[in-house]
N, C-alpha and C positions, 0 to 999 in steps of 0.2 A: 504494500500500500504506500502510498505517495504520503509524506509529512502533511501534516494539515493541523485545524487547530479547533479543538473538540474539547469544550469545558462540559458536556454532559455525558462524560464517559459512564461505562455500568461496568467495566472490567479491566481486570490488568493480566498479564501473562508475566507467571513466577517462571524462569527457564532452567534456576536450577544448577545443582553443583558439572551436571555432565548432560550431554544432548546423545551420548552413546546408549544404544537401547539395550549391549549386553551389559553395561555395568547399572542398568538402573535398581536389578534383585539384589546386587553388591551392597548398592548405598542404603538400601531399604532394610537390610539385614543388618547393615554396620551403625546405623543412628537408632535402630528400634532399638540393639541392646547396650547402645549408650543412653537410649533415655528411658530404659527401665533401670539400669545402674542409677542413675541420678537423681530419679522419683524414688528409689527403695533405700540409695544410700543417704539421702538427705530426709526422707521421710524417717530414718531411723535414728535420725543424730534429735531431730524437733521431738520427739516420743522420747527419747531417753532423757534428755534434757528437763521437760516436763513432768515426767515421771519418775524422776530421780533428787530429792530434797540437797544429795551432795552437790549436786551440779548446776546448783539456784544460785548462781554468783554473775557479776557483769561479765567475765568474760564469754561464759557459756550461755547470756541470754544475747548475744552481739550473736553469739556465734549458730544460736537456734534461728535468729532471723534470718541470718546468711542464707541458713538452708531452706528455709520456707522461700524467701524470694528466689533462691536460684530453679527452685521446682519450679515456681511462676513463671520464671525468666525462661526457660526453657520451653515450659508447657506453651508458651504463644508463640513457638517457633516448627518445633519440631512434629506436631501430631499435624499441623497443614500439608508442612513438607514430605511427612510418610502417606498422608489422603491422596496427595496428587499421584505421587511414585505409584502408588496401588491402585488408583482408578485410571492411570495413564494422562490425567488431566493438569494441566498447568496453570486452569484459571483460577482467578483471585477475585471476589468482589470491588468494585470500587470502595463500599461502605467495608468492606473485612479487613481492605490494604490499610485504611488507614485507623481503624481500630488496633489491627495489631503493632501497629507504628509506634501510636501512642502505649500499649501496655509494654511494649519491648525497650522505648526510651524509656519508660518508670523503673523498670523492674532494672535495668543493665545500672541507670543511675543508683537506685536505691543501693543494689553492689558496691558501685564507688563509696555510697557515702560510711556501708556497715564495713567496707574494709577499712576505713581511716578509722573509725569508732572501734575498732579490735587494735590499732595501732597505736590509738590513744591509751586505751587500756594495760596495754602490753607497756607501754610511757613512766604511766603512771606504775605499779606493779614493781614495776623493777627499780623507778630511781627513786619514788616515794613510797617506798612499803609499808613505813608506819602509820601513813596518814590514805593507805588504798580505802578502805570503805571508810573513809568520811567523805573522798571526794569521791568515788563512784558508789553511791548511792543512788537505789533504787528509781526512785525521782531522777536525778540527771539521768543516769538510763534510758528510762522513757521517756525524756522528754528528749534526748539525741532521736531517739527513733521517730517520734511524732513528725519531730521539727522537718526529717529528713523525707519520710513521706510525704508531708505539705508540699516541699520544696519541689520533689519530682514530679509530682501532679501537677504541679504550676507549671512547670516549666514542659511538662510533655504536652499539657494539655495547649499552650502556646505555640510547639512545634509545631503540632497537630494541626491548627485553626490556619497554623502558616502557608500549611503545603494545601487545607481547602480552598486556599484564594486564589491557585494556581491555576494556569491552563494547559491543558496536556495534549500532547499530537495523537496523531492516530496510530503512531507506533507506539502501542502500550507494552513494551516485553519490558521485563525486570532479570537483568542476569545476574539475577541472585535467586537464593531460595528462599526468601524472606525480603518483606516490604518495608527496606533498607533507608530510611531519612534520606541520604544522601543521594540514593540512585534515583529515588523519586523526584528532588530535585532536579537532577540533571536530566531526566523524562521530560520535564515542563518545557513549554514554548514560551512560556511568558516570561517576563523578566523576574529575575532570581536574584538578585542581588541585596535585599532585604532579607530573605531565607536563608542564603551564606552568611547576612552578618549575624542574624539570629540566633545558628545554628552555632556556628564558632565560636561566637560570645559564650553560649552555654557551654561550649566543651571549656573554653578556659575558662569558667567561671566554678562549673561543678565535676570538672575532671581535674584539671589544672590544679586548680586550689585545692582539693583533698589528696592531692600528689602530692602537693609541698610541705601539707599540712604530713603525710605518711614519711615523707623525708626529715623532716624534721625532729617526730619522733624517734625514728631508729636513729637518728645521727645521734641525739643526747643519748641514748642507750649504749650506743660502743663508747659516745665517750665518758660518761660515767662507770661501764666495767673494763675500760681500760688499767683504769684503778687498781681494780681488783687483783693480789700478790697469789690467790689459788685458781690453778689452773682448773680447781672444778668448779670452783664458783663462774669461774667464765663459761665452761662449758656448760651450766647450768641455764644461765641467762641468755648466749646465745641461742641454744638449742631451742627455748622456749618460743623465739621469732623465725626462726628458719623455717617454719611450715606457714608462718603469717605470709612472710618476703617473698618465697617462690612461687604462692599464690596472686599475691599484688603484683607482681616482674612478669608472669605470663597473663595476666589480665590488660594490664594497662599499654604492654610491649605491643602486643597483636590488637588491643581494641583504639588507641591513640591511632597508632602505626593504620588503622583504616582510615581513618577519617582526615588524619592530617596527610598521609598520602594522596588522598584523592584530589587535595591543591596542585599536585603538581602531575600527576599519571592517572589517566582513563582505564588503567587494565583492570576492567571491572571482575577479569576473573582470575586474579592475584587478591584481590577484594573478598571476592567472597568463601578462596579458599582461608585466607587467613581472619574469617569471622568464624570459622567452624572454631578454632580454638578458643575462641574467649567467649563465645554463644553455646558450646558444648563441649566441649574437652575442660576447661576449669572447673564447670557443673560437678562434672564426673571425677573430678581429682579431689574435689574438696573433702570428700567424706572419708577418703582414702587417707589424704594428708594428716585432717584435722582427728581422727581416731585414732588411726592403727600408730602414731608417736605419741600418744595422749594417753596414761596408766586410769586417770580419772574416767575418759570417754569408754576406754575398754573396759573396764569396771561395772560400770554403768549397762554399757551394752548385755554385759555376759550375765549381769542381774536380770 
């Protein structure tokens, strides 16, 4: 079809990690049981967490929403893109693309904001010990979490309203497998230049900033147990962030790394491979990470 300019679209075409028809049983096998991993292992970390009085403390209630959002986070991505693979279908609603737009910026934000909140905690833990539960109290707690939902609702729910004002050609394919902010923008015929500043602003406002804010924490951490004359007490304290760090370093590497790439290269399918890891590969490590080095989570678990 010839470009044109069609603000009453009813559909998009998601095109998806591969357009090869022998690997499409491959991919359909390989994300179902990443995302029955990720629904069972984060559904088991929220239940034990809950159901375990030992494990009623801030770091393990940061760490129960982690995994409730990242189910969310997932679950608006992955059960569309196994529907099409399995019915052979590629379409996408108008009204769905941009619903799951909006819950996929919430849920991936909320991530950002609960890993700084685990980095605050881990801040505080290590260099103020004595004074941990008076400054992470129940209260600040939840009010970090509230604050942080408002925030992403705000802000996705203004994404969202952004990319309705747009006008799209009649080439609707999305080569992604998912109803990507960005590609959506670059879909539109009409001027986008409002939408990129929007957009950007928000990455450095609520990516950016809870980076610095994550950098800053570990930095007082090494250099407070620099300190430290036993070699276990270091190892005690690093060890305790090495499951946070490897988690935040492959989130932010592969999810930054999309979005501030796409300033400079169109290769929208270096884009979408490198969203499977921070849209499902992190999902799926979290539970792995945040347990099987955790004596308290195993504990918990095996009760």
């Amino acid at each position: 079809m010839a470009p044109g300019n069609d603000t009453q679209i009813s559909e998009f075409l998601l095109l998806g990690l591969s357009d090869e028809p022998e690997l499409q049983p491959v991919i359909f096998g390989l994300f179902l049981s990443m995302y029955l991993i990720i629904v069972f292992g984060n559904l088991l970390i929220v239940l034990a967490v809950s159901s375990d009085s030992h494990l009623h403390t801030p770091m393990y209630f940061f760490l129960a929403n982690l995994s409730f959002v990242d189910i969310c986070f997932t679950s608006t991505v992955i059960p569309k893109m196994l529907w099409n693979i399995q019915t052979q279908s590629k379409v996408i609603t108008y009204a769905g693309c941009i619903t799951q737009m909006y819950f996929f910026l919430l849920f991936v934000e909320l991530d950002i904001f609960l890993l700084t909140g685990m980095a605050y905690d881990h801040f505080v833990a290590i260099c103020h010990p004595l004074n941990y539960m008076v400054i992470m109290n129940p209260r600040l707690c939840g009010l970090l979490v509230l604050v942080s939902w408002i925030m992403c609702a705000l802000n996705s729910l203004l994404e969202s309203l952004m990319v309705l004002r747009l006008s799209f050609c009649t080439v609707l394919e999305i080569p992604h497998f998912f109803c990507e902010l960005n590609q959506m923008i670059q879909l539109a015929c009409s001027d986008t230049f409002l939408n990129n500043m929007v957009m950007y602003s928000g990455i450095m406002l609520l990516a950016g900033g809870p980076f610095v804010g994550i950098l800053y924490s570990y930095s007082k951490i090494v250099s407070s147990r620099c300190g430290i004359s036993s070699a276990q007490g270091k190892y005690k304290a690093f060890s305790t962030c090495v499951s946070h760090l490897s988690v935040v370093s492959l989130f932010y590497c592969t999810g930054l790394g999309v979005y501030l790439s796409s300033a400079a290269t169109q290769s929208s399918h270096s884009s979408a491979t490198a969203s499977v890891v921070y849209t499902v590969v992190t999902p799926m490590l979290n539970p792995f990470i945040y347990s099987l080095r955790n004596k308290d989570m195993k504990g918990a678990l095996m009760r």
